[in-house]
C-alpha positions as CSV (number, residue, x, y, z in Angstrom):
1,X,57.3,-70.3,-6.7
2,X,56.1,-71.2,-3.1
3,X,54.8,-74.4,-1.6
4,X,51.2,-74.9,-1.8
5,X,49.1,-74.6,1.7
6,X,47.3,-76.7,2.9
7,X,43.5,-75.7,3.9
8,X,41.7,-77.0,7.0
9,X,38.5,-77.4,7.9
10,X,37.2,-75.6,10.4
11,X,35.0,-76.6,13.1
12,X,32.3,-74.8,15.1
13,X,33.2,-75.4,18.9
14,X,30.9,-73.6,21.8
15,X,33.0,-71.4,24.9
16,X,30.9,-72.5,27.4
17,X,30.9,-68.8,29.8
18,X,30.5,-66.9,26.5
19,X,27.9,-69.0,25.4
20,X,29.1,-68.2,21.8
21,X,30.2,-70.3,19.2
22,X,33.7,-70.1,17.7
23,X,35.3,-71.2,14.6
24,X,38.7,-73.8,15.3
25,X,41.1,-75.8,13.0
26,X,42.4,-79.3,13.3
27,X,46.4,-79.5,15.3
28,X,49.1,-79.0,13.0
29,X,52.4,-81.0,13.2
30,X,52.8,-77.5,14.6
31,X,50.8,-77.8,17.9
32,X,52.1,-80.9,18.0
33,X,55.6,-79.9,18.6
34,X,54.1,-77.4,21.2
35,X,52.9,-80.0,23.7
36,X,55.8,-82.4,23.0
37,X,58.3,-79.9,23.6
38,X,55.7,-78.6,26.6
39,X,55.9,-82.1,28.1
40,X,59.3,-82.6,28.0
41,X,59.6,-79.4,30.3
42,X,58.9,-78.5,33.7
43,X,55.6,-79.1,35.0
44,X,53.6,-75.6,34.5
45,X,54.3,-75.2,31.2
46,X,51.6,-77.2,29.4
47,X,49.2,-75.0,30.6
48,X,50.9,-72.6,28.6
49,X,51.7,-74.6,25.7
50,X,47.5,-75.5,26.1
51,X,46.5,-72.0,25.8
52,X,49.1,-71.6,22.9
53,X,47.4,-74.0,21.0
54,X,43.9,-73.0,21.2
55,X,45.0,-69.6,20.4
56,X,47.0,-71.1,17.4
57,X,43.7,-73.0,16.1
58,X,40.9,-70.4,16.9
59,X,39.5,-68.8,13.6
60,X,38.0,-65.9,15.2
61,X,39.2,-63.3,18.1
62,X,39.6,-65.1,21.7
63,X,41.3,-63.7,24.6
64,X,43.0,-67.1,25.7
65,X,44.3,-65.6,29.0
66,X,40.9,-64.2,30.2
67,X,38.8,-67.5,29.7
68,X,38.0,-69.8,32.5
69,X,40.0,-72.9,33.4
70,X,37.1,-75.0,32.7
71,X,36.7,-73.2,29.2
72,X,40.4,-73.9,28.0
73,X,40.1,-77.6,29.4
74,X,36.7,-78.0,27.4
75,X,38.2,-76.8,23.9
76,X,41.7,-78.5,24.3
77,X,39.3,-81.4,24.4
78,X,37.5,-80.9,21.4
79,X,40.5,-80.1,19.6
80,X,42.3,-83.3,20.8
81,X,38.7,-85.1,20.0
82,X,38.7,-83.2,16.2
83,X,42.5,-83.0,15.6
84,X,43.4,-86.5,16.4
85,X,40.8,-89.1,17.6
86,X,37.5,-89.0,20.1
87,X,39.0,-92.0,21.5
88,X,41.5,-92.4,23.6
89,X,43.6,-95.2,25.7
90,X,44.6,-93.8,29.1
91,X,45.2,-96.1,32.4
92,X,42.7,-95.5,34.8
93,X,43.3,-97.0,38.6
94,X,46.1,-99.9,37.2
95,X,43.2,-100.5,34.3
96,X,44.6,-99.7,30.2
97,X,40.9,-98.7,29.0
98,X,39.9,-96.1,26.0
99,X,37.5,-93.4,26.6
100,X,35.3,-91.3,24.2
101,X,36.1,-87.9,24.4
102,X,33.2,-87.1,22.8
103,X,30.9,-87.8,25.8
104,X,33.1,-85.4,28.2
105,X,31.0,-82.9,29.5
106,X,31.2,-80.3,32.0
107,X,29.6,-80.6,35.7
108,X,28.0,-77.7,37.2
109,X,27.7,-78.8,40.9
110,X,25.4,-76.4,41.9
111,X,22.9,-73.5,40.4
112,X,24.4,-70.6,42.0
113,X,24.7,-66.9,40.7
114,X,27.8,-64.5,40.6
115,X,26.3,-61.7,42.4
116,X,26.3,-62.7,46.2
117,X,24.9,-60.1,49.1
118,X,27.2,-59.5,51.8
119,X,25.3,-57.1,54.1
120,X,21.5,-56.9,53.2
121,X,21.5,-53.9,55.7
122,X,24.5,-51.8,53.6
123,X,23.1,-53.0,50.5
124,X,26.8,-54.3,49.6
125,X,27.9,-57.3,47.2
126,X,30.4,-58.9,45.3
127,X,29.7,-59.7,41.6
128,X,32.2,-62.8,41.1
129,X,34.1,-64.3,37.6
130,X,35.5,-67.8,37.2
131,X,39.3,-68.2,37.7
132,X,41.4,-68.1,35.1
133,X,44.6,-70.1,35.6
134,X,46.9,-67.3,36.1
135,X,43.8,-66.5,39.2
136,X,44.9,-70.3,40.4
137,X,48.6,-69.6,40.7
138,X,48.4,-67.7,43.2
139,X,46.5,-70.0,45.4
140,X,47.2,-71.7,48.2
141,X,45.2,-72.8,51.3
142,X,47.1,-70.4,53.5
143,X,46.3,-67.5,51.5
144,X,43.0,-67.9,49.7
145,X,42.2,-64.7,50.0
146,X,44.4,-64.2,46.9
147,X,41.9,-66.1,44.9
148,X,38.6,-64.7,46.3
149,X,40.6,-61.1,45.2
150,X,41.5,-62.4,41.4
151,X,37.5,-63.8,41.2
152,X,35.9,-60.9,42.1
153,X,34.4,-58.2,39.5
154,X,33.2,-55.4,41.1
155,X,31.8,-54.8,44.3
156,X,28.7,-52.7,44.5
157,X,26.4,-50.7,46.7
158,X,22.9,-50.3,46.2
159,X,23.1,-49.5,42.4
160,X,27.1,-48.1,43.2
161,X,29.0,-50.0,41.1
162,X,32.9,-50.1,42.1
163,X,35.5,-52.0,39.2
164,X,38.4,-53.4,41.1
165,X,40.4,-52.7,38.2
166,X,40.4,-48.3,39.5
167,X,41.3,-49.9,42.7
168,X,45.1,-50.9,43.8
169,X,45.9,-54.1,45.8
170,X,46.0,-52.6,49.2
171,X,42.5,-51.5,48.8
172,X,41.3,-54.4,47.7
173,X,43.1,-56.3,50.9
174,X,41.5,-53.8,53.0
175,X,38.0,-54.5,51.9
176,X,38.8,-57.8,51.7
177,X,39.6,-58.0,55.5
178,X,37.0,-56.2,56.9
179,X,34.4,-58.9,56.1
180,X,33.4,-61.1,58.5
181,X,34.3,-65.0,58.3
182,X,30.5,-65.6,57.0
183,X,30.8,-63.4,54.7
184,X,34.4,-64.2,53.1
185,X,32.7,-68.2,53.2
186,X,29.8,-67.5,51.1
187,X,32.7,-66.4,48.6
188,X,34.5,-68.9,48.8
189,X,31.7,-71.5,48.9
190,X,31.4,-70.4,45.2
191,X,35.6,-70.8,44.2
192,X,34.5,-74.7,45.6
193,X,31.4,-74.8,43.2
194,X,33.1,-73.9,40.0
195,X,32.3,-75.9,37.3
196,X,34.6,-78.7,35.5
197,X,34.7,-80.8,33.0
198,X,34.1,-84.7,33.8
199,X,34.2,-88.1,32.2
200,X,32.0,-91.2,34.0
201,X,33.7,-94.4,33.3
202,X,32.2,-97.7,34.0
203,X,35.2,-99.9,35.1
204,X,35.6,-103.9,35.0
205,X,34.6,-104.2,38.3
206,X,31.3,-102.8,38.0
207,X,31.9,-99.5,39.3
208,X,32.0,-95.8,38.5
209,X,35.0,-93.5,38.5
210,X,34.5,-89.8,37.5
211,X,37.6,-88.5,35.6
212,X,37.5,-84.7,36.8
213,X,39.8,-82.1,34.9
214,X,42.0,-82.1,32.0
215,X,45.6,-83.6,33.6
216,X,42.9,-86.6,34.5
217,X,42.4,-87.3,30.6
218,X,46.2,-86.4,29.5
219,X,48.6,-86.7,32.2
């Protein structure tokens, strides 16, 4: 005779670029092992062992790998908050406090849209995604024309729609360098206008400090 299984309640938790509402479970001892044996390791692996969990907990089909960063930073949190406790002591600026993860929330700095016009004249534009984490490790100052590649959609032309995914990496770079400097900056002035999730904290000496991005809340 087997062991009896234990049932969880599930929980309804909103992705915030699907706008949809999913179905999640509590962490396990499980998950639990996950990020202990994720932060014992080297130092990108928690974002693995993050997306692990979420994909262990979900209900319902999610495609971990394709969400946003912000979207797997905002359920981790609601898991944590749902699994475990909505408060939590961290040590903020030499300061042992507790925050409510409950009141996290995610900052959208500025009302911009995905489709941006490069050339009014040609009719041609970019229609632009939020990175996913595996878009962010290829970044680096010196070559941030790797992310402005992994964020972009599809370019289009008039009512010519072209999918980078039936286009190879060369073509791609080639596109990619025959825009002017204006041009590449509107692009990237929407990577630096990505949304994140933030926490305001009021601290003992009367002022505010913003607690931006999940490593900020968990280490």
């Amino acid at each position: 005779m087997s062991l009896p299984q234990i049932k969880h309640p599930l929980v309804e938790v909103t992705v915030p670029t699907l706008n949809k509402k999913l179905r999640f479970r509590p962490f396990t001892v499980e998950e639990e092992k996950i990020m202990l044996m994720a932060n014992a390791s080297e130092k990108d692996t928690p974002i693995l062992a993050t997306k692990q969990v979420i994909n262990n907990c979900c209900a319902d089909a999610i495609d971990v790998d394709n969400l946003s960063t912000f979207d797997i930073e905002w359920l981790f949190i609601q898991l944590r908050s749902i699994s475990v406790s909505n408060m939590l002591d961290i040590e903020i600026e030499s300061h042992r406090m507790q925050i409510d993860l409950n009141k996290v929330a995610i900052c959208y700095p500025i009302e911009q849209s995905n489709r941006i016009m490069l050339s009014d004249s040609d009719k041609i534009g970019v229609v632009l995604k939020y990175p996913t984490y595996a878009d962010l490790e290829t970044y680096s100052e010196s070559e941030k024309a790797n992310l402005v590649a992994s964020v972009i959609k599809n370019i289009f032309r008039g009512e010519e729609v072209f999918d980078l995914k039936d286009y190879s990496s060369e073509e791609i770079e080639t596109f990619l360098n025959s825009l002017s400097i204006s041009q590449m900056n509107k692009i990237e002035q929407w990577i630096d206008n990505i949304p994140y999730v933030y926490l305001d904290v009021n601290m003992p000496d009367g002022t505010t400090t913003r607690l931006r991005g999940i490593k900020t809340f968990f280490g």
